[in-house]
C-alpha positions as CSV (number, residue, x, y, z in Angstrom):
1,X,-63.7,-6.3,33.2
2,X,-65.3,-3.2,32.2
3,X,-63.2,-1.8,29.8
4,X,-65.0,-0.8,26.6
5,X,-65.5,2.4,24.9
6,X,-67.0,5.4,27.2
7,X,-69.9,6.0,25.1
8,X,-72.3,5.5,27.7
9,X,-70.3,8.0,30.1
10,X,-70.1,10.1,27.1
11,X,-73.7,10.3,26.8
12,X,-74.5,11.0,30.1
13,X,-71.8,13.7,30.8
14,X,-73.4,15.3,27.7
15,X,-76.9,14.9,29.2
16,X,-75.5,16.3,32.4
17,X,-74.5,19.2,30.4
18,X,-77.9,19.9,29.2
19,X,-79.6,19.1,31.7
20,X,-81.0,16.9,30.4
21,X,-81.8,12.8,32.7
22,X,-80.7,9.6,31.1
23,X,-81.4,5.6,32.3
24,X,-78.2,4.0,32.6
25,X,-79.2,0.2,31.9
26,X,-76.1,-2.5,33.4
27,X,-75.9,-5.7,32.9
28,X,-75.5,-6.9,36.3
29,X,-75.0,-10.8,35.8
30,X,-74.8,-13.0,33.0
31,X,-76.1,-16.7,33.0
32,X,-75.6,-19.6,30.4
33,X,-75.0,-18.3,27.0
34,X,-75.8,-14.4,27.0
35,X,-74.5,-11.6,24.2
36,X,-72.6,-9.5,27.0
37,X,-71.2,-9.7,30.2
38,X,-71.8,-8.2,33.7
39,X,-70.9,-4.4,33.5
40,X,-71.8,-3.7,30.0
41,X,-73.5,-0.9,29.9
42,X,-76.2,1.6,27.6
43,X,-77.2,5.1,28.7
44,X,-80.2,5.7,27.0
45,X,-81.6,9.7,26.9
46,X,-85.0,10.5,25.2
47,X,-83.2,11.3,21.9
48,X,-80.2,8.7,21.7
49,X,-78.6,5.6,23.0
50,X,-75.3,5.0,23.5
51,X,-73.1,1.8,24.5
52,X,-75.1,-1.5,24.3
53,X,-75.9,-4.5,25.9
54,X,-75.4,-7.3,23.6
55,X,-78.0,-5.6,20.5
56,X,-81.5,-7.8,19.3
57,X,-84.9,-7.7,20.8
58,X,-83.1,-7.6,24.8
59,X,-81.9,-4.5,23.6
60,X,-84.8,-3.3,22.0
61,X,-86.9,-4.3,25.1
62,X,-84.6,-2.2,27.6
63,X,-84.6,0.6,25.5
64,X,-88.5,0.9,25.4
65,X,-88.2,0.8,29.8
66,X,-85.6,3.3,30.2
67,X,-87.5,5.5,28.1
68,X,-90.6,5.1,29.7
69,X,-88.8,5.7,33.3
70,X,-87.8,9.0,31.9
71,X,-91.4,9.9,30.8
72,X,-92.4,8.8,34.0
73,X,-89.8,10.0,36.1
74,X,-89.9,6.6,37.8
75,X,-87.0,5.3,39.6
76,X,-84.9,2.0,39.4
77,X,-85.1,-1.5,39.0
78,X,-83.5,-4.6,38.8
79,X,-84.9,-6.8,36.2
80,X,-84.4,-10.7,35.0
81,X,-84.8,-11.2,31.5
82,X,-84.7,-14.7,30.4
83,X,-83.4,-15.2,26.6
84,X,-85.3,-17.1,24.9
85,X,-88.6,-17.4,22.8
86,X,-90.3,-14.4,24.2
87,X,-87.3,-12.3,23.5
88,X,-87.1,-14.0,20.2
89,X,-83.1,-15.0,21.4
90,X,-81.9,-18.0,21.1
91,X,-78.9,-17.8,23.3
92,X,-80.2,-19.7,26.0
93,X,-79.2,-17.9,29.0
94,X,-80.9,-15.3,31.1
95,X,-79.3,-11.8,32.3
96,X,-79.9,-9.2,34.5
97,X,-80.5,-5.8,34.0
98,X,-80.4,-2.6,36.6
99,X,-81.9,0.6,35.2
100,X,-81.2,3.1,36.8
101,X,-82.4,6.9,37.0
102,X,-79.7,9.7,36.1
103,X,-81.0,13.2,37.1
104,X,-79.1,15.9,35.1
105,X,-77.2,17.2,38.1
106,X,-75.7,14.3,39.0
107,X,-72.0,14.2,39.7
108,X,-71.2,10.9,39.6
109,X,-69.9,10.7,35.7
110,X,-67.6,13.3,36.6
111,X,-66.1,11.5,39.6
112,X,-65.9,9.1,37.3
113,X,-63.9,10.4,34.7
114,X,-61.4,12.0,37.8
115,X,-60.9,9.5,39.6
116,X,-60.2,6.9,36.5
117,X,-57.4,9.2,35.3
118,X,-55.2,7.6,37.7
119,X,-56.1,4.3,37.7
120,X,-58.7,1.9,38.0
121,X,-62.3,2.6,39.9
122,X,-64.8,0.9,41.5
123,X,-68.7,2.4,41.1
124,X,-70.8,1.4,43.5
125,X,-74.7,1.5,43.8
126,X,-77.3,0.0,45.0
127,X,-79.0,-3.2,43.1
128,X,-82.6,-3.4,44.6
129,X,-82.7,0.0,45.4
130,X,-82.4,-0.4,49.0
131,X,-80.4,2.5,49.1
132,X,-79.9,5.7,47.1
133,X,-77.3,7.6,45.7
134,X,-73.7,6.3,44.3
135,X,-69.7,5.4,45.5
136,X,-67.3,5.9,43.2
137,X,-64.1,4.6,44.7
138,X,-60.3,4.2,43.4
139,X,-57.2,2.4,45.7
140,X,-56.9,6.3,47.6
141,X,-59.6,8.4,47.0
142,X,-63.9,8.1,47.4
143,X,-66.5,10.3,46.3
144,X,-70.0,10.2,46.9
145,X,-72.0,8.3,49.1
146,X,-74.8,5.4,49.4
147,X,-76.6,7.8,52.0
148,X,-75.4,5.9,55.3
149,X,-72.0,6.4,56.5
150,X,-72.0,2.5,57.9
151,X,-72.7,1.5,54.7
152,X,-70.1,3.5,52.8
153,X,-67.7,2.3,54.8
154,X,-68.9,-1.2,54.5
155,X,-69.6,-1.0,50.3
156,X,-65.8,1.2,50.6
157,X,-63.8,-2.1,51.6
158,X,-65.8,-4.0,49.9
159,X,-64.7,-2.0,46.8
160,X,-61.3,-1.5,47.3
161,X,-60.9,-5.7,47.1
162,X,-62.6,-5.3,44.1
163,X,-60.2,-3.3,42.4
164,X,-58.6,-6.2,39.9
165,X,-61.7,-7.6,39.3
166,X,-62.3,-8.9,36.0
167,X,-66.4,-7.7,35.7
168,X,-68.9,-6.4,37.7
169,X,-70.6,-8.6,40.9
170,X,-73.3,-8.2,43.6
171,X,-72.8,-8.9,46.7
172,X,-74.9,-8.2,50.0
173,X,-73.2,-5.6,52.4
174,X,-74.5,-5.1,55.6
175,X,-74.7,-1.4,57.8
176,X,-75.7,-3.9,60.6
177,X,-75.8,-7.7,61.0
178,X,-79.7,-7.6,60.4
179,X,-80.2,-5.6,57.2
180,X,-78.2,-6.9,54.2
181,X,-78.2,-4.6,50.9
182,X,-77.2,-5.7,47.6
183,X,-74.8,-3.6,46.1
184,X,-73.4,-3.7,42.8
185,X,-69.7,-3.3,42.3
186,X,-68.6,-2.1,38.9
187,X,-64.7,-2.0,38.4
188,X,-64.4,0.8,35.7
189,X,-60.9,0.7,34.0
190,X,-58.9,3.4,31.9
191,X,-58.0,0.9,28.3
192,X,-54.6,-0.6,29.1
193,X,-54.9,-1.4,25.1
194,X,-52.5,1.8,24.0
195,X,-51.6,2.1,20.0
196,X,-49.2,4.9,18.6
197,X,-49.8,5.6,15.4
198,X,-47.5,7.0,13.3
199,X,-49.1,8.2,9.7
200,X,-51.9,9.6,8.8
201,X,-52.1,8.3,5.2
202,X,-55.0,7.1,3.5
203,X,-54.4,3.0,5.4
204,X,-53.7,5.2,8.7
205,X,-57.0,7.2,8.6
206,X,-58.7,4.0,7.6
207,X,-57.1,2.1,10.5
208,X,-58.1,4.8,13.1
209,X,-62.1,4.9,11.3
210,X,-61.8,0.5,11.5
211,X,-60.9,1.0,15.9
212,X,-63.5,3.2,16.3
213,X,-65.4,2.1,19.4
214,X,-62.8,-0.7,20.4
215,X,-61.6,-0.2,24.1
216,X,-57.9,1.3,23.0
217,X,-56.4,4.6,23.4
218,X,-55.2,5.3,19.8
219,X,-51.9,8.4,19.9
220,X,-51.6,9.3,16.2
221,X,-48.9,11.1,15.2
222,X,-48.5,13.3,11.8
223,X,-46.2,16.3,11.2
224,X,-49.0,17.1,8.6
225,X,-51.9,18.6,10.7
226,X,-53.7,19.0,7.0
227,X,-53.9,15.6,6.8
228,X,-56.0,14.7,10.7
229,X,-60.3,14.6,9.9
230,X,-61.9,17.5,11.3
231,X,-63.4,15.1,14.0
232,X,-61.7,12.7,15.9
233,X,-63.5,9.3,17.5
234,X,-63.4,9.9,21.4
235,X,-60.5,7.1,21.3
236,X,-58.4,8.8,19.4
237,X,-55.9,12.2,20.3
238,X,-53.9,13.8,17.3
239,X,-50.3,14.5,17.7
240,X,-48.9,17.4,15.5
241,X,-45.1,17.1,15.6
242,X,-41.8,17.7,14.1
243,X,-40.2,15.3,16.1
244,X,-42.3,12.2,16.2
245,X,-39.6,9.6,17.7
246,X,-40.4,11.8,21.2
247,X,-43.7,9.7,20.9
248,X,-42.2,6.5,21.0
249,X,-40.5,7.6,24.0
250,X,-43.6,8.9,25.8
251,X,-45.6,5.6,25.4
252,X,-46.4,3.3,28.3
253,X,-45.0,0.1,28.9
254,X,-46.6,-2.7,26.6
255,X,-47.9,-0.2,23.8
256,X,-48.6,-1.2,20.7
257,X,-46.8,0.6,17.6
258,X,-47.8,0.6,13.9
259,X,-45.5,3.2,11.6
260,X,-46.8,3.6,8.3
261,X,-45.4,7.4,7.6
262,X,-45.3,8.5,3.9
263,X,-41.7,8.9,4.6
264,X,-39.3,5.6,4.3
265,X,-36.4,7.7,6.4
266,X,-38.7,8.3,8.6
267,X,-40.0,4.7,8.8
268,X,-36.7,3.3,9.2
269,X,-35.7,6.4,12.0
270,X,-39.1,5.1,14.0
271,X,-38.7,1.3,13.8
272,X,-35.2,1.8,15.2
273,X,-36.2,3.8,18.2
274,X,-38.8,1.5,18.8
275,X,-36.6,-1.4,18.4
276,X,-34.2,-0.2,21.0
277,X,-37.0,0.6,23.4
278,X,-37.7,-3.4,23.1
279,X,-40.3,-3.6,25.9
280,X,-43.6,-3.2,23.4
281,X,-46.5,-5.6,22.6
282,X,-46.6,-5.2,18.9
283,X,-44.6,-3.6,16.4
284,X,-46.0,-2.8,12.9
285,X,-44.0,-2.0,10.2
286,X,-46.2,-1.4,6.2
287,X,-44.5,-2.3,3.9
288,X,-42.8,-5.2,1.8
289,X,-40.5,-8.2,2.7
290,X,-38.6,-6.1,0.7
291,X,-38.5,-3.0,2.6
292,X,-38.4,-5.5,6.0
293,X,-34.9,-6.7,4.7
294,X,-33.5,-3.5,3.8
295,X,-34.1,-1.9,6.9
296,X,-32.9,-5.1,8.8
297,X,-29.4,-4.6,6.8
298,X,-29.7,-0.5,7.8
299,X,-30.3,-1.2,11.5
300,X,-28.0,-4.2,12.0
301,X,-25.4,-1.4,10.2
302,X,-26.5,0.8,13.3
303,X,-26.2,-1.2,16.0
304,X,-29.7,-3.2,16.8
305,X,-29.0,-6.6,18.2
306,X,-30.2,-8.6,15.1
307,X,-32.5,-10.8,17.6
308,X,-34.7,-7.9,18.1
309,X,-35.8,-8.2,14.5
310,X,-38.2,-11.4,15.0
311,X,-40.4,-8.7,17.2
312,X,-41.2,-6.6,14.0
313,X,-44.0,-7.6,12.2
314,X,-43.6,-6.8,8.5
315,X,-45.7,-7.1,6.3
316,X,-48.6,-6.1,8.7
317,X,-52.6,-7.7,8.9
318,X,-54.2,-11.2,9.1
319,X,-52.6,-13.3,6.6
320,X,-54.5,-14.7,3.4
321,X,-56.1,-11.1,3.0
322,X,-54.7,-9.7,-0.1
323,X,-56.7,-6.6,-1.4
324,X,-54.6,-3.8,-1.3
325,X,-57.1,-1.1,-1.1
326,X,-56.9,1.3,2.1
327,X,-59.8,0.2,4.0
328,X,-59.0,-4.0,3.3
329,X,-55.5,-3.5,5.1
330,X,-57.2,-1.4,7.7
331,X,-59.5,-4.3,9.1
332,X,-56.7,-6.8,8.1
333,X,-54.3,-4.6,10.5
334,X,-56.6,-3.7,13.1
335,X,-57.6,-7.8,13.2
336,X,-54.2,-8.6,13.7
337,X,-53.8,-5.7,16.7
338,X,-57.0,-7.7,17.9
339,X,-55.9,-10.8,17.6
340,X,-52.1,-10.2,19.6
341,X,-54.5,-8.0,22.4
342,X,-56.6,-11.2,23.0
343,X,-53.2,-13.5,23.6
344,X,-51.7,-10.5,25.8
345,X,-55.0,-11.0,27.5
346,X,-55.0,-15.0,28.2
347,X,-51.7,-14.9,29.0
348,X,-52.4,-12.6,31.7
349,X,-55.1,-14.2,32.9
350,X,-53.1,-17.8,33.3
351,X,-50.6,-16.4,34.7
352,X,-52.8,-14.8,37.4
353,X,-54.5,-17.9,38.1
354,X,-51.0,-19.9,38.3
């Protein structure tokens, strides 16, 4: 599933902005052992490259073709690259690359980002450049077009069965019985990986630096607006408020929750609410076995079924890491948030193949 970070359709809004073309390089199938799977993704302008594609000499190699397409003004192509001794990769497998041309009045990142706001999206576009131009398609909407109205409709169907797919595929899609086109079919999902973070201490600002580029949607929530960076990572949406238990409220089913305010009454006020709520992923709580037991005693005083305490994890981060400092229980926390994302994950997985 392609669900990491936007910095590709970052890049290329930004290039669209400026008018400025980009190569968007996609992985469009993985074989054997290979550093990333299909629908990762790197736009690559004259000046920058974001996203990647699994990093070493691959990488390197793409980089050096995109940017000769754009001093060339060449168009696409589909490429094999095998990984192995001439790569100077070990992995063993082979992938396959598309690299494709984006002028600087193109639309389709902009579909992209509109039609995604409501769900999940399907891009379509052609893999051997049988056909121009782009779909982007979601479960009721479609914008763009391959250039051939039997084929949109074809690639449109296509798409839409597409929609839970886990990565991207090619498959051949016919305007006719006689001329088969390959199509790539990229599902493109908003992160269903949602944290509210209450605090923006020095652990919190640490936490938010440490999830920078992971594929999550990070709310963090502070009555302090002093105490935000200037600049937040594109993941990331500050939350200035007087009443932050609204937050808790607000957040999607299966969030994730880590309070670590540099108030205990408020501590104690949010873990309650969230308690209640009872239909999270992960509850964080900083803080002691100590302060864990005392608030237990406060809440069972207040009414929270005392079974709901086993779902609040306190102390927070990977156990057997002991440094103290900021930035240590920042990757110990964030490893932990990774670790209970990657269960969610499998479990969701077996239980879509029961």
């Amino acid at each position: 599933m392609n669900s990491s970070n936007d910095a590709w359709l970052d890049a290329l809004t930004r290039a669209g902005e400026c008018g400025e073309p980009a190569v968007l390089v996609t992985v469009v199938a993985a074989r054997g052992s290979a550093p990333r799977a299909a629908g990762a993704k790197m736009a690559v302008l004259r000046s920058e490259v974001a996203g990647t594609i699994g990093g070493g000499h691959l990488e390197l190699q793409a980089i050096g073709i995109a940017r000769d397409m754009l001093a060339r003004a060449s168009g696409g192509a589909l490429r094999r690259f095998p990984l192995g001794a001439a790569l100077g990769q070990c992995c063993g497998g082979a992938v396959d690359l598309l690299f494709e041309p984006v002028a600087a009045d193109d639309q389709w990142p902009q579909r992209v980002r509109e039609l995604r706001a409501r769900g999940c999206v399907v891009v379509c576009a052609a893999a051997d450049r049988a056909a121009a131009g782009r779909l982007v398609v979601s479960a009721d909407d479609v914008r763009g077009s391959l250039g051939d109205a039997q084929l949109d409709a074809a690639a449109i169907a296509a798409a839409r069965e597409l929609l839970d797919a886990d990565e991207a595929t090619v498959r051949r899609v016919s305007r006719d019985d006689l001329h088969p086109i390959a199509l790539l079919f990229d599902p493109i999902r908003v992160p269903d990986f949602n944290l509210v973070l209450f605090g923006a201490g020095h652990v919190g600002r640490a936490l938010v630096r440490a999830l920078t580029g992971v594929p999550c949607r990070i709310t963090w929530v502070d009555e302090r607006a002093q105490e935000f960076p200037t600049e937040l990572p594109p993941n990331a949406r500050a939350v200035v408020t007087d009443a932050p238990d609204e937050e808790v409220d607000a957040a999607p089913r299966g969030s994730f929750f880590l309070v670590m305010t540099h108030s205990h009454a408020l501590d104690q006020q949010l873990s309650e609410r969230i308690l209640r709520r009872n239909d999270f992923t992960y509850f964080g709580l900083i803080g002691s076995k100590t302060k864990r037991r005392l608030f237990e005693r406060r809440m069972a005083a207040r009414g929270v079924p005392a079974e709901r305490f086993a779902r609040m994890t306190c102390p927070i981060g990977l156990r057997g890491i002991a440094g103290k400092e900021p930035a240590v229980i920042a990757l110990a926390v964030a490893a932990e948030l990774l670790q209970v994302r990657e269960a969610q994950a499998a479990g969701s997985a077996n239980r879509l193949s029961a």
